[in-house]
Structures are given as structure tokens and as C-alpha cells.
C-alpha positions, 0 to 999 in steps of 0.5 A, a space after each residue: 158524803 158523795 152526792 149525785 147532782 142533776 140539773 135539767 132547768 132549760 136547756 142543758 143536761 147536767 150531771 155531777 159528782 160532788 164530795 162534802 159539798 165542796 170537791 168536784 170529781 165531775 162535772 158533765 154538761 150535755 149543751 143544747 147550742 145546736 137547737 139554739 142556733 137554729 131557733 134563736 134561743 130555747 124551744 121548750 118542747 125540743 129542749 124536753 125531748 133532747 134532756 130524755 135523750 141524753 140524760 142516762 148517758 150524762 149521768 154514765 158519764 159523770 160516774 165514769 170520771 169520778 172513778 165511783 159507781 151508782 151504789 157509793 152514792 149517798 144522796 141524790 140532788 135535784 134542781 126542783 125549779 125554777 125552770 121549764 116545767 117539762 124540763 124540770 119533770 125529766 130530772 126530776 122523775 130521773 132523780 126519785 127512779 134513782 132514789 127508788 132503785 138504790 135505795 138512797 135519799 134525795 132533795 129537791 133543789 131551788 136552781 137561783 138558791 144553787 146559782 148564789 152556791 155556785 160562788 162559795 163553792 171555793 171557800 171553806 168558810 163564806 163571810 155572812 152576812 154578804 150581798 148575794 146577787 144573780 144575774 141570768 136569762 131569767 133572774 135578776 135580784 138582790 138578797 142578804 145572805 145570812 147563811 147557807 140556806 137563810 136569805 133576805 131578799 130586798 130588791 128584784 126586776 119588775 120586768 125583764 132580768 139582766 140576761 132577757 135584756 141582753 139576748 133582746 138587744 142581741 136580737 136587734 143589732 143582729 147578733 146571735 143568741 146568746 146575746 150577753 157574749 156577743 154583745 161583750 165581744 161588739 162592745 171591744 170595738 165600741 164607745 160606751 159613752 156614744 150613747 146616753 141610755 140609762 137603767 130604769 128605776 122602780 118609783 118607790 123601790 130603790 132596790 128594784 131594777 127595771 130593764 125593759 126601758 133601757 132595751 126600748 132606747 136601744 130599740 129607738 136608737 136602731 129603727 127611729 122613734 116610730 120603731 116600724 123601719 128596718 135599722 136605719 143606722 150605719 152598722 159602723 154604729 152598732 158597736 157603739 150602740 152595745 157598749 153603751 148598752 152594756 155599760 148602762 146595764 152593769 153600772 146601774 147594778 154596780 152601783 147598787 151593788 155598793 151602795 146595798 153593801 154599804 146601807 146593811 153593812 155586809 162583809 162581802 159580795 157573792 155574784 151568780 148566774 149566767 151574767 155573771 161570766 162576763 170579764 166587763 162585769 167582773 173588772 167593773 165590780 173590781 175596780 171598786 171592791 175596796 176592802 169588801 171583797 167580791 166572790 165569783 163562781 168558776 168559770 165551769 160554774 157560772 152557766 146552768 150546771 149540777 155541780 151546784 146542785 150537789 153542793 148545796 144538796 150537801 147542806 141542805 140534806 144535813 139541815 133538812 134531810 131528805 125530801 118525799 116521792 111526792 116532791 114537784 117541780 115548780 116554775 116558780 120557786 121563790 127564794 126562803 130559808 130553810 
């Protein structure tokens, strides 16, 4: 089954070829970094207006290099949300003219859903139940992974997510957005142990994870306790000062991590989003994997794509078939079975 995968949740446009759910024939993504550059991150109404632009010209392209034509297609995927409303309207309506004019099904997509996908994508058969986290710009969570398409979660942030913390902090030592990357690259040069900063915790909710004092002791730590002044330390500090940060980030969800996989017993860890990149993330996690093993999207998949869309569209049109016209697009969009 060829399916035809769309992803406009923010500020990339996507399109994929995907075969099975599994083989990838493309995978195009039109970036926004330009935008973004100029703003300091996503401006919605710009990012909507260049997802118009671009999006038939990424879907040609996407055609174009997996030697296929519109009329082979046999489904149409969507991201349906999470995601910027206006965004999400673009593919959306993209994906039901397509499905109109072809004459072919199509789903809607839950994009966090395809994240955790993104993961088992090189595997023919995904070991359940696991641990399946994701860490991105706008989520951060815990769930048991029963199945493809069948979750349990357990544990999310009650304020910021992992990468929001990350692209704040990046602001306030002066670092470019994105901030998780940049903030990894000033890390090299710095002590992790300089400073003693800590992940909060959620009285009451040992699986919840709250970033929101860990960026306020960062803040402390650059511009003093009343936080008014321009930053007051030496910039020979500030690499200190992300690696500190960054170490107390990921050790604080490393931790969990093992200590969820011991509690309910789960035979592996599934890691997506866009945090999930980062090589400090991924040599923590392997430093302690032991016999439980620890699964990561492609480097090409880690980042808002539609070659996860496609793939899970795949099973999750063989398990639920077809969605309506009448399908929305949601900003929110919580994580169920199906």
C-alpha cells in the first residue's frame, strides 16, 4: 500500500512517500529557518501563510522522487493535531482535496501519536510493551506502549516541555533558536557539575516532570536573584551554565526513564521528538541500557516530518479505516487507543 503523507503541524511543510508503513521512497521537508532566524522562533501567521506557498510544490516533489504518480496512491495521511490551528487547516484541507479529486481514502493523524512511530519505523516487529517517550518543542510525556495504536499514559510536564525549556534558556544566554542544539554545541566547552540546578518535581505525581523551575535558576544564575539586570556573569561562565542545565534536564528523565521500565516492567524504550536528536541525550540513555534496549528515530525522522505520518496512517487505516470530510483539526489532541 503506497500512502501519501502530509505534515504542516507548525512550522515545516512535509510530504512523504511511504510503502507498507515501513519504506520510505520520500521524504521532503520544505524548513521555515529563515522565519525563524528573523523572529526567534515560530511566528504562526507567517508559518501559515508559507505552508500555502510551498505545499503543492513539496507534494510534486515528493512524487517526483518516489518514481510514483498521484493516481498509484492508495491512502492519504494527515497530521490532524496537535499543532497551530491554521497550520494544521493547510494540510488538512490539502489532504480531503486530494481524497475528493483521486478518489482515495485518507486519515487523520495524531502528530505526538506518529513521533513515538517515528522510533519503530526500522523494526519489523517492535518489542510491547515498552516505555514510549517524547521530548519536543511542545511535549513532554511518558506512556506504555501496548501496541501500535493502544497507550497508557502515566506521566507528562505541568508546565513547560523539555524543548520550550530548552529554546527559553537558549534565549537567555544569548543563543540562537532553536536552543536545544545550541545549547548542546556550548555544553562541549563547559562543566556540568558548575552549577547545582535541579529538574522540579510534581508533589504527589512521581511521574510528572515540571521544567519551569529549572529555567528560573538558570535565569537567577545569569541576571541575580532580583533577575531586572542585564547578565552579570562573565560570558566565560555561560558554557558552564548550559551544561549544567543540560545535564539536569536529561538526567532527571533518564532517571525516570529506568526507574518506569523497572516498575512496570517493559521490555524496551521508544524515544521520539525533536529532543530526541541530541547525541548528550542518546549516549545518556546508552550508558545505562543494560539488556532492555533503547530505540530511536533516524536522524531524518526526529524533527516534524510525514514519513511518520505515512507510516502510522498505514496501520492505523488497516485497524480503523478511513476517516470522513467532516474530520477537524484539533490543537489539542490527547493520546488514546484506537
Amino acid at each position: 500500500m503506497l500512502v501519501l503523507g502530509i505534515e504542516t503541524t507548525c512550522d515545516e511543510t512535509a510530504c512523504a512517500i511511504v510503502q507498507d508503513g515501513r519504506e520510505i521512497l520520500s521524504n521532503v521537508i520544505a524548513s521555515q529557518n529563515d522565519l525563524l532566524a528573523l523572529y526567534g522562533g515560530v511566528f504562526p501567521e507567517l508559518a501559515c501563510r508559507r505552508h500555502i506557498d510551498v505545499i503543492p510544490t513539496v507534494i510534486e516533489e515528493a512524487i517526483t522522487q518516489a518514481g510514483t504518480s498521484l493516481k498509484q496512491i492508495d491512502l492519504i495521511a494527515v497530521a490532524q493535531g496537535p499543532g497551530l490551528i491554521g497550520a494544521l487547516l493547510v494540510g488538512l484541507n490539502m489532504a480531503k482535496g486530494l481524497s475528493l479529486s483521486l478518489n482515495k481514502p485518507f486519515v487523520g493523524v495524531n502528530h505526538v501519536e506518529a513521533h513515538l512511530y517515528a522510533a519503530m519505523m526500522d523494526q519489523e516487529a517492535p518489542l510491547f510493551p515498552s516505555l514510549g517517550i517524547v521530548v519536543s518543542g511542545g511535549h513532554t510525556f511518558f506512556t506504555i506502549i501496548r501496541d501500535i495504536g493502544s497507550y497508557e499514559m502515566f506521566g507528562t510536564t505541568v508546565d513547560d516541555a523539555m524543548g520550550e525549556a530548552f529554546d527559553k534558556v537558549a534565549r537567555l544566554l544569548g543563543l540562537p533558536y532553536p536552543g536545544g542544539p545550541a545549547i548542546e554545541e556550548l555544553a562541549k566547552l563547559g562543566d556540568r557539575s558548575r552549577y547545582p540546578f535541579k529538574a522540579g518535581r510534581v508533589k504527589g505525581k512521581p511521574w510528572h516532570f515540571s521544567f519551569s523551575g529549572l529555567k528560573t535558576s538558570v535565569l537567577y544564575a545569569v541576571k541575580g536573584q532580583n533577575a531586572e539586570k542585564e547578565c552579570q556573569l562573565d560570558e566565560k561562565e555561560l558554557p558552564h551554565l548550559a551544561a549544567s542545565f543540560q545535564r539536569a534536564a536529561f538526567e532527571d528523565l533518564v532517571e525516570r526513564a529506568w526507574l518506569a521500565v523497572r516498575e512496570f516492567s517493559l521490555k524496551a524504550i521508544y524515544i521520539g521528538g525533536g529532543v530526541s536528536d541530541s547525541l548528550t541525550l542518546r549516549k545518556l540513555f546508552e550508558n545505562q541500557a543494560g539488556e532492555t534496549s533503547v530505540h530511536w528515530p533516524r536522524h531524518s525522522l526526529s524533527l516534524d516530518n510525514a514519513a511518520m505520518i505515512g507510516g502510522l496512517g498505514y496501520h492505523q487505516f488497516l485497524k480503523k479505516g478511513a476517516d470522513g470530510l467532516d474530520l477537524n483539526a484539533l490543537t489539542r489532541l490527547p493520546l488514546v487507543t484506537w
